[in-house]
N, CA, C and O atoms as a GROMACS GRO file, in nm:
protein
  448
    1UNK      N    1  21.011  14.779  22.511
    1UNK     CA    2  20.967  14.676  22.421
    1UNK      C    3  20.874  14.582  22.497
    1UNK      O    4  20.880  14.564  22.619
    2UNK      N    5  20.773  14.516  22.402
    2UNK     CA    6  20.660  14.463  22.439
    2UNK      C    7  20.658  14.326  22.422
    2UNK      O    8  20.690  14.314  22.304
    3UNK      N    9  20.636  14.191  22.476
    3UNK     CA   10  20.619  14.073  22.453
    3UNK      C   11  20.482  14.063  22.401
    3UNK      O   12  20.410  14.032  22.496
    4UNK      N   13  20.408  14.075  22.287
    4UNK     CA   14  20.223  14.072  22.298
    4UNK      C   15  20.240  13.906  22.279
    4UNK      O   16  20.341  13.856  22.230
    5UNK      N   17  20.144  13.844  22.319
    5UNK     CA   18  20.070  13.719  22.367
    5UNK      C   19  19.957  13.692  22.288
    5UNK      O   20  19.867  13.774  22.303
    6UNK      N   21  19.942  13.625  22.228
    6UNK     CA   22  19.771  13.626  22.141
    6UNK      C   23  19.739  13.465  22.146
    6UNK      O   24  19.796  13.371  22.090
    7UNK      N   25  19.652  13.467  22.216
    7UNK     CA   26  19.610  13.288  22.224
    7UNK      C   27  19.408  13.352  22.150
    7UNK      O   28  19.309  13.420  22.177
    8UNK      N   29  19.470  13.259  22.048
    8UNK     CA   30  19.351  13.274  21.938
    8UNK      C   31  19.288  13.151  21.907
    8UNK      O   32  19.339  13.062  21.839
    9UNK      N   33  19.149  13.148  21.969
    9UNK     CA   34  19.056  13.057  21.988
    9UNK      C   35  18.974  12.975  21.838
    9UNK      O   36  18.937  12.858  21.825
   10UNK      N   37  18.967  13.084  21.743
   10UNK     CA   38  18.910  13.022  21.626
   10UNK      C   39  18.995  13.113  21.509
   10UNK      O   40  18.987  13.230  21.470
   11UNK      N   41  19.090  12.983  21.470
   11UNK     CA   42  19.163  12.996  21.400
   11UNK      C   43  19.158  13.043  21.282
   11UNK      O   44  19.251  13.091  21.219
   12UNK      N   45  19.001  13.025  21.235
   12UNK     CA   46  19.018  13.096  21.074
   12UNK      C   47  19.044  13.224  21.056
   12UNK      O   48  19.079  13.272  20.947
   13UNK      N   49  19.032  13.277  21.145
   13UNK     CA   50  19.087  13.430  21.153
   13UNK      C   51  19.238  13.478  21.169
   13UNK      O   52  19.283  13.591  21.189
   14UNK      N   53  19.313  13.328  21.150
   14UNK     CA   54  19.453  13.381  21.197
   14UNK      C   55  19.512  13.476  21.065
   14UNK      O   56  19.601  13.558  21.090
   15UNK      N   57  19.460  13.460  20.924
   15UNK     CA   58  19.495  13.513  20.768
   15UNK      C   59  19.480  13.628  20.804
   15UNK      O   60  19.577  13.697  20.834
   16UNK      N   61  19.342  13.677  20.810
   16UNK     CA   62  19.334  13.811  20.811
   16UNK      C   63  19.376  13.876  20.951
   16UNK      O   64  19.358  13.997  20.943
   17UNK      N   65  19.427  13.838  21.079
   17UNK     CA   66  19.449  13.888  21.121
   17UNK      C   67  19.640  13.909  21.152
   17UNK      O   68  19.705  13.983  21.226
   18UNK      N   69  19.671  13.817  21.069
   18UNK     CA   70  19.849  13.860  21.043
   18UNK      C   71  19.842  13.965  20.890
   18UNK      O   72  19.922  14.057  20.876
   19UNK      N   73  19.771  13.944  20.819
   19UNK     CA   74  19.772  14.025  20.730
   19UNK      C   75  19.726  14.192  20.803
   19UNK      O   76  19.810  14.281  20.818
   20UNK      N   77  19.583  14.208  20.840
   20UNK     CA   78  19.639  14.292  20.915
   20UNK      C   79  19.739  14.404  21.037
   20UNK      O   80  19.748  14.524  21.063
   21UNK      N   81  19.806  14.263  21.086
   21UNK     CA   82  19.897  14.317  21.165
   21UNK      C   83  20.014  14.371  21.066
   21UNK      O   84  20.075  14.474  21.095
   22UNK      N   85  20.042  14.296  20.947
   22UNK     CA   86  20.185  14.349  20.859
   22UNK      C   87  20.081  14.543  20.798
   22UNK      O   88  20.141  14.650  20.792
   23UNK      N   89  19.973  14.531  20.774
   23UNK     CA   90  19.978  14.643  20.761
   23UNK      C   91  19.993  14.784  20.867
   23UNK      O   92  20.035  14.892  20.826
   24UNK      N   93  19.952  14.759  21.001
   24UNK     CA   94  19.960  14.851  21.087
   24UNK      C   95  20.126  14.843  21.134
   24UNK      O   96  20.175  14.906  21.228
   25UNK      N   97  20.174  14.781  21.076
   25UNK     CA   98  20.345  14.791  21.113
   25UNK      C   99  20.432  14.671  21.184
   25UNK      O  100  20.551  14.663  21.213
   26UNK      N  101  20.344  14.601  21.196
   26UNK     CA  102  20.401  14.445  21.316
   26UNK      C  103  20.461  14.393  21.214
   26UNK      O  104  20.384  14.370  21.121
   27UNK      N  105  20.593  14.359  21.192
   27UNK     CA  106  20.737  14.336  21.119
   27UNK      C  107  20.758  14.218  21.151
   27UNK      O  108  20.864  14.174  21.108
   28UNK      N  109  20.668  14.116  21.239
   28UNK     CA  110  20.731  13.943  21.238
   28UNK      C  111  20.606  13.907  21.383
   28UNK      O  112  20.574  13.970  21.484
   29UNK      N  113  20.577  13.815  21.343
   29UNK     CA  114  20.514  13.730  21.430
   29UNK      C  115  20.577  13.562  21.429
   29UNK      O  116  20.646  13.499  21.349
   30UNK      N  117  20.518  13.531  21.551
   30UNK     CA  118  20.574  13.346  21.544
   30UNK      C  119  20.424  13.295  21.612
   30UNK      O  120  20.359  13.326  21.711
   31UNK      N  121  20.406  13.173  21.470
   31UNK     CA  122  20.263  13.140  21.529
   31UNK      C  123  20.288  13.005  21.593
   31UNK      O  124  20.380  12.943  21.540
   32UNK      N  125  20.242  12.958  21.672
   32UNK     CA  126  20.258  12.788  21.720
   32UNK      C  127  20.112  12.738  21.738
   32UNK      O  128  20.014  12.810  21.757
   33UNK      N  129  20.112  12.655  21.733
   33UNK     CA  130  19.946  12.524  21.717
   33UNK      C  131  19.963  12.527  21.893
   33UNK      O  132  20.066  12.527  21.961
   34UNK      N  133  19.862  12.530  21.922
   34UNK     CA  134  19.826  12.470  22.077
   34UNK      C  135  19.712  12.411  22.106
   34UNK      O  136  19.620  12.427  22.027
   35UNK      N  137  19.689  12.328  22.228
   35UNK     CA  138  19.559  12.276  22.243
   35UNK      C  139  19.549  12.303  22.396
   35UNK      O  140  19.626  12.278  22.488
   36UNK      N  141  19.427  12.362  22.392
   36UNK     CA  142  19.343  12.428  22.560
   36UNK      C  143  19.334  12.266  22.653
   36UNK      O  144  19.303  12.155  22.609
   37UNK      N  145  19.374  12.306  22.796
   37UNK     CA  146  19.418  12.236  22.850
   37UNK      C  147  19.279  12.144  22.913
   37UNK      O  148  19.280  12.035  22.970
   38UNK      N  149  19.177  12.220  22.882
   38UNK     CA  150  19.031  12.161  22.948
   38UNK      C  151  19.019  12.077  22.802
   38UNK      O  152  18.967  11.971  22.836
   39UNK      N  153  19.036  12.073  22.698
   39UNK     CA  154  19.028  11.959  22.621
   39UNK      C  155  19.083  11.866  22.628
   39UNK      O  156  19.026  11.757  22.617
   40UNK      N  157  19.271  11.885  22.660
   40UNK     CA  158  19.302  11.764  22.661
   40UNK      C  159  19.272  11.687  22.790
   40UNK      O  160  19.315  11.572  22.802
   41UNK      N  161  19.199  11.747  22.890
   41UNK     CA  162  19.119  11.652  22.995
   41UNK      C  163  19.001  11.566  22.980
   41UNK      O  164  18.962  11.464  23.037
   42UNK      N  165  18.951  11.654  22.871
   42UNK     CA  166  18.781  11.608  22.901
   42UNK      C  167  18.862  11.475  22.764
   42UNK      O  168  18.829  11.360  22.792
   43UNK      N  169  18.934  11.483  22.664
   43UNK     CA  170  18.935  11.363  22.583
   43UNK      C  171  19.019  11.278  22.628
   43UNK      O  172  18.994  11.165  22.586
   44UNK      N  173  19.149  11.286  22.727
   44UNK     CA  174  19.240  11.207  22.764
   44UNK      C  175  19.230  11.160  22.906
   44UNK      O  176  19.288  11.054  22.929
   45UNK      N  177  19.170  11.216  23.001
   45UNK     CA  178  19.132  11.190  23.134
   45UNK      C  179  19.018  11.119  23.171
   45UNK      O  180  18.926  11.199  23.190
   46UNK      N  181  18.986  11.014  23.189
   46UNK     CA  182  18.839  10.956  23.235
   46UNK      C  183  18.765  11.021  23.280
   46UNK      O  184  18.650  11.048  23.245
   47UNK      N  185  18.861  11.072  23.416
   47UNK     CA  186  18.784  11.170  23.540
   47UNK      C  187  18.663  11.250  23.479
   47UNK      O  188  18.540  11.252  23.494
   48UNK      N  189  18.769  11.322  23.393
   48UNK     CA  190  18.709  11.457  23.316
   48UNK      C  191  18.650  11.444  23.193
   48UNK      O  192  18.644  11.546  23.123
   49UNK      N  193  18.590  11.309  23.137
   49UNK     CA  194  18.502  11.277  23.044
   49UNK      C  195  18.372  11.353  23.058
   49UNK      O  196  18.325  11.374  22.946
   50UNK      N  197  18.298  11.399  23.152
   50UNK     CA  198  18.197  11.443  23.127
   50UNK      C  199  18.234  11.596  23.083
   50UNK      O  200  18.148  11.627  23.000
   51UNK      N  201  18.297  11.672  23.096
   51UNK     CA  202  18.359  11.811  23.056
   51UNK      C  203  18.373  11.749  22.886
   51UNK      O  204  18.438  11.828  22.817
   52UNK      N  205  18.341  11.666  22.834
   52UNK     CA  206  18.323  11.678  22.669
   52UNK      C  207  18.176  11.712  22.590
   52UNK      O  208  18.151  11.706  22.470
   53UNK      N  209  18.094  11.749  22.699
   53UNK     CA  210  17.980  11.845  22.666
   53UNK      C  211  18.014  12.003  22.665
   53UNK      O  212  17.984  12.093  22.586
   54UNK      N  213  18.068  12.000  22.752
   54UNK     CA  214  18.125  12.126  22.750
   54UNK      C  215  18.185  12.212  22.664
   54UNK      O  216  18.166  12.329  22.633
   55UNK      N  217  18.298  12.085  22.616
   55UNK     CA  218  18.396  12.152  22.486
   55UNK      C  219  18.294  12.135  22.355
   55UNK      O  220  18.333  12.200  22.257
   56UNK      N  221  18.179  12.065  22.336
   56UNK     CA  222  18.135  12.021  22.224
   56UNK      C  223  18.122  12.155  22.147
   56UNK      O  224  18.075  12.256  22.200
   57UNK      N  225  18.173  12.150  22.000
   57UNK     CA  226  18.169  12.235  21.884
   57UNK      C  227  18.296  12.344  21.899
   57UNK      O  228  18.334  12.417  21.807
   58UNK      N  229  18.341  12.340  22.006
   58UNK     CA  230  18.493  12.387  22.047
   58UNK      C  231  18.589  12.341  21.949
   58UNK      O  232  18.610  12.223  21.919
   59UNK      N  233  18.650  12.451  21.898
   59UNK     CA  234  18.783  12.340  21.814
   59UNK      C  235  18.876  12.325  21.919
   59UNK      O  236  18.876  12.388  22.026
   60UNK      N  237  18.985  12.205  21.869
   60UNK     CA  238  19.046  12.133  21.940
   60UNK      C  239  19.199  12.223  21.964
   60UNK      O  240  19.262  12.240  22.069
   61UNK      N  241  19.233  12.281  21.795
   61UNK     CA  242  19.308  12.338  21.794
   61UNK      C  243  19.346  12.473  21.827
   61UNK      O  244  19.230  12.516  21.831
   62UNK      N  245  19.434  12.601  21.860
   62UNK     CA  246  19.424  12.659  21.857
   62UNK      C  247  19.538  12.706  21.827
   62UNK      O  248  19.633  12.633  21.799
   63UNK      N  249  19.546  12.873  21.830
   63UNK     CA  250  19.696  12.917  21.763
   63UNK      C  251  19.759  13.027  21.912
   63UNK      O  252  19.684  13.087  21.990
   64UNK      N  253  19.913  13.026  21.915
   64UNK     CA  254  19.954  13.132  21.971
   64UNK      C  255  20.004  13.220  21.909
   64UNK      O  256  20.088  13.165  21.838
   65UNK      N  257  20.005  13.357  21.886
   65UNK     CA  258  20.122  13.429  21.818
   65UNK      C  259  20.149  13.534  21.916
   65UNK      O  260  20.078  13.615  21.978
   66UNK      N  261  20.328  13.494  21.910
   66UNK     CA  262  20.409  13.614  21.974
   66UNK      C  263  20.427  13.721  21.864
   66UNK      O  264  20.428  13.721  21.741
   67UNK      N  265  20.441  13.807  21.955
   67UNK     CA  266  20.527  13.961  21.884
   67UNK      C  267  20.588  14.040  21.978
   67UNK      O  268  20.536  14.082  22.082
   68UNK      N  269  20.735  14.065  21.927
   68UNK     CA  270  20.838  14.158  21.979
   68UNK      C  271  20.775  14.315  21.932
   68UNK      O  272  20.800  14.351  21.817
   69UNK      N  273  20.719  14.378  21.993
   69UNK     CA  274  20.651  14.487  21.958
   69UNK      C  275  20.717  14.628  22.046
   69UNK      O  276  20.762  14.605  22.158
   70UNK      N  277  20.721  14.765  21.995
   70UNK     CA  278  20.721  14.840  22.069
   70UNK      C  279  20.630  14.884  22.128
   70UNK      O  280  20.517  14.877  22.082
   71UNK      N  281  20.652  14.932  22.230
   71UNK     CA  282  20.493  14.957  22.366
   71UNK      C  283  20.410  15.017  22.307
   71UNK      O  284  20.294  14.976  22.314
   72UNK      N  285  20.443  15.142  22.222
   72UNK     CA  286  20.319  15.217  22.158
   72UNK      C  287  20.238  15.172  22.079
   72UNK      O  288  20.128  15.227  22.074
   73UNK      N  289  20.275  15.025  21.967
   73UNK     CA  290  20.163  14.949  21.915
   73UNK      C  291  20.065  14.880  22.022
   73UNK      O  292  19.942  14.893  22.028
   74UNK      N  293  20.143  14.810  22.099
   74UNK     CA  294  19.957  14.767  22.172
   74UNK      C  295  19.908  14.838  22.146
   74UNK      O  296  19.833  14.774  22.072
   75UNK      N  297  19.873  14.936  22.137
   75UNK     CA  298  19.674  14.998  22.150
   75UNK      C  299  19.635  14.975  22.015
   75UNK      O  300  19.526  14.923  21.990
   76UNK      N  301  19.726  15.015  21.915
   76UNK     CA  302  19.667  14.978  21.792
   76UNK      C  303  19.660  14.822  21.737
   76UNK      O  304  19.576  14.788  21.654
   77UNK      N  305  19.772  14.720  21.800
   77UNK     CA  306  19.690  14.575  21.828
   77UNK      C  307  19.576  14.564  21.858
   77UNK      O  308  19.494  14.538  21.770
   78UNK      N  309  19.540  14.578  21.974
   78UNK     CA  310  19.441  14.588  22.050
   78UNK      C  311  19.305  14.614  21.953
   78UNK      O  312  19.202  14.547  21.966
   79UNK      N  313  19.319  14.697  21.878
   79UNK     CA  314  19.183  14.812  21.841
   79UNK      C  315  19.193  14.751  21.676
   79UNK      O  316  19.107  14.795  21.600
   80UNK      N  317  19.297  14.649  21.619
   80UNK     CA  318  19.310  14.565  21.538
   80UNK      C  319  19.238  14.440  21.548
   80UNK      O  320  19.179  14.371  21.465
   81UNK      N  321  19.253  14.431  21.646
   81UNK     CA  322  19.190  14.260  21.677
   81UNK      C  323  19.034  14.263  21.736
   81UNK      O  324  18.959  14.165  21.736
   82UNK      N  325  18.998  14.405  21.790
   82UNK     CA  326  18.844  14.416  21.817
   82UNK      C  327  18.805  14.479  21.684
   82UNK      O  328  18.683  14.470  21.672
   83UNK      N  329  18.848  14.523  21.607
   83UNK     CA  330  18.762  14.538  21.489
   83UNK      C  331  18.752  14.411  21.419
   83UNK      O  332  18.640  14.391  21.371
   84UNK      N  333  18.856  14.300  21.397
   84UNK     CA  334  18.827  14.142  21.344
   84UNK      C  335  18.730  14.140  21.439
   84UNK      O  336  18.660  14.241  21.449
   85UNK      N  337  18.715  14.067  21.495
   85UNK     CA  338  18.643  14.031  21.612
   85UNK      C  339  18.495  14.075  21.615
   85UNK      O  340  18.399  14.000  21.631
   86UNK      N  341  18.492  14.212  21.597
   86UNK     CA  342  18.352  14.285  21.612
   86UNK      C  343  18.276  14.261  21.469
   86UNK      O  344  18.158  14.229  21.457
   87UNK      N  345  18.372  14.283  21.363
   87UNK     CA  346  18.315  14.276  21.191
   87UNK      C  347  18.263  14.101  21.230
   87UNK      O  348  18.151  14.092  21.181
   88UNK      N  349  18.287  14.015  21.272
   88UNK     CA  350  18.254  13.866  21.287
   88UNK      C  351  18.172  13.826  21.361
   88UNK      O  352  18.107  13.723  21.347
   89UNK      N  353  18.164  13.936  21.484
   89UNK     CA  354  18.080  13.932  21.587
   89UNK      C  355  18.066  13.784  21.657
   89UNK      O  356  17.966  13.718  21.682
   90UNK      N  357  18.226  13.756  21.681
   90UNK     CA  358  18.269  13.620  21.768
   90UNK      C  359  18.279  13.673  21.924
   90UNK      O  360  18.301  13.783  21.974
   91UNK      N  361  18.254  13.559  21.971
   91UNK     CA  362  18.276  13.611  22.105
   91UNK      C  363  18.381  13.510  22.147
   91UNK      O  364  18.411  13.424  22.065
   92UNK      N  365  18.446  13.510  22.273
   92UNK     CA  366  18.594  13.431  22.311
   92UNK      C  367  18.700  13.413  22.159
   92UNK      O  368  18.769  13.312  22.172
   93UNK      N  369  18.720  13.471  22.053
   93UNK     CA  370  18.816  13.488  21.970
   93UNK      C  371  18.954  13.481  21.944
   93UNK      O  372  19.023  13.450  21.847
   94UNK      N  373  18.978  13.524  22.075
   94UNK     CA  374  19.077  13.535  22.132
   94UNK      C  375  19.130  13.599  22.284
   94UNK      O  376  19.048  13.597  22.375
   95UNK      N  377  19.222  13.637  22.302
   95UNK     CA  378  19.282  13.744  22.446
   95UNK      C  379  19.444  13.704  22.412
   95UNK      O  380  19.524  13.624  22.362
   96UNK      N  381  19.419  13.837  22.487
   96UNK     CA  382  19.598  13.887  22.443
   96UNK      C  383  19.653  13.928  22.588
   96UNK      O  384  19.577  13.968  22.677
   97UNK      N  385  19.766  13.918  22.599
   97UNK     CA  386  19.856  13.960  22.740
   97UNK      C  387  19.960  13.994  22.665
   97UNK      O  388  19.985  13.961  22.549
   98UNK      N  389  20.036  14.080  22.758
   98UNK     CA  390  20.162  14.144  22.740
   98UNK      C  391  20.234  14.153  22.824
   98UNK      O  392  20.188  14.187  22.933
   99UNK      N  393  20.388  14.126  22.810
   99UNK     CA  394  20.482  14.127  22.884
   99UNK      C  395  20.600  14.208  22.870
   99UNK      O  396  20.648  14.222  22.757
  100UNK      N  397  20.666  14.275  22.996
  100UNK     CA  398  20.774  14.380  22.934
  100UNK      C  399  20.887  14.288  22.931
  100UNK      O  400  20.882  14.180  22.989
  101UNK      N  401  20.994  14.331  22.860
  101UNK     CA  402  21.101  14.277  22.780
  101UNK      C  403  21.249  14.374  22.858
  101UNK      O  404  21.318  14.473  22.829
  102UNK      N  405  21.240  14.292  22.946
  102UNK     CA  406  21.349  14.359  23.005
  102UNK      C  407  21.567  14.350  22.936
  102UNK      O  408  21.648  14.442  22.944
  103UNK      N  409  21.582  14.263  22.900
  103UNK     CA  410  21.679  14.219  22.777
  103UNK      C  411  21.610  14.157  22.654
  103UNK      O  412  21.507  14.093  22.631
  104UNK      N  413  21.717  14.208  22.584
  104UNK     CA  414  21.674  14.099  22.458
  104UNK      C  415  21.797  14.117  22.355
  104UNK      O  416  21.847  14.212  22.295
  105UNK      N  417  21.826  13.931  22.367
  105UNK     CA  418  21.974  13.850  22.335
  105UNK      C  419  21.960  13.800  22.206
  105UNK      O  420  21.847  13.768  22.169
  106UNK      N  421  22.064  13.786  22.123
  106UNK     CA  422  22.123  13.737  22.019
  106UNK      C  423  22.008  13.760  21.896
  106UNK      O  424  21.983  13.675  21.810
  107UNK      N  425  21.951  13.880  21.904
  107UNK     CA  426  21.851  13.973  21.805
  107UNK      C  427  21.924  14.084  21.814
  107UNK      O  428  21.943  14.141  21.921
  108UNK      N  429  21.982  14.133  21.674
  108UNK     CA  430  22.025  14.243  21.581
  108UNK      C  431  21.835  14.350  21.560
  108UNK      O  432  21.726  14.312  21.516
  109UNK      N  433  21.866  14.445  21.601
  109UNK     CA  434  21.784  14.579  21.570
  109UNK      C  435  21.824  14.610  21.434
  109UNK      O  436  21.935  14.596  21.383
  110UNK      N  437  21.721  14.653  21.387
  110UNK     CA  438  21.760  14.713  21.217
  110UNK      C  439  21.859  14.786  21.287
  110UNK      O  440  21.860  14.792  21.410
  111UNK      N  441  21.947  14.843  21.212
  111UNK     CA  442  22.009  14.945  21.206
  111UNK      C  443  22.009  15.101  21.143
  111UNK      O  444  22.103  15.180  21.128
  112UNK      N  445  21.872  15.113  21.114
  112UNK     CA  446  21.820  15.227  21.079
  112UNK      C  447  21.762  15.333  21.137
  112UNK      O  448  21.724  15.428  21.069
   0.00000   0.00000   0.00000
């Protein structure tokens, strides 16, 4: 089992891209709001006030979504999120990491 990681840079794509994940088989995601850590410098840090050219037209917000996945979906994640991506022809969209799942506590498996 797979931990996938999705830190997704421009959020309007988060619809169609959980909608596509329920169709290729991804059975639950958890999304959380986050904010990139070079923003909250360049707006909360003096130091790092001039780094707000940088972020300019950057959204502020962004999204994470986990998924408890089996290993053999990554690739078809993967080849999910470069076809969003490519049909939009965004660039930084997102990136994904994955982590192996060595236990996993007080989660019931279907039983099927």
């Amino acid at each position: 089992m797979k931990l996938a990681v999705i830190f997704l840079n421009r959020i309007e794509y988060l619809d169609e891209i959980l909608s596509v994940f329920l169709e290729i088989g991804v059975s639950g995601a958890t999304v959380l709001d986050s904010v990139g850590m070079g923003h909250i410098l360049s707006q909360n840090v003096p130091i790092f006030a001039g780094l707000r050219e940088a972020f300019a037209g950057s959204s502020p917000n962004n999204k994470i979504i986990l998924m408890l996945v089996e290993e053999e979906m990554i690739e078809t994640i993967v080849v999910a999120l470069e076809d969003i991506c490519e049909e939009h022809e965004e660039s930084k969209t997102y990136f994904m990491a994955t982590l192996s799942i060595d236990g996993l506590y007080g989660f019931e498996k279907d039983p099927s």
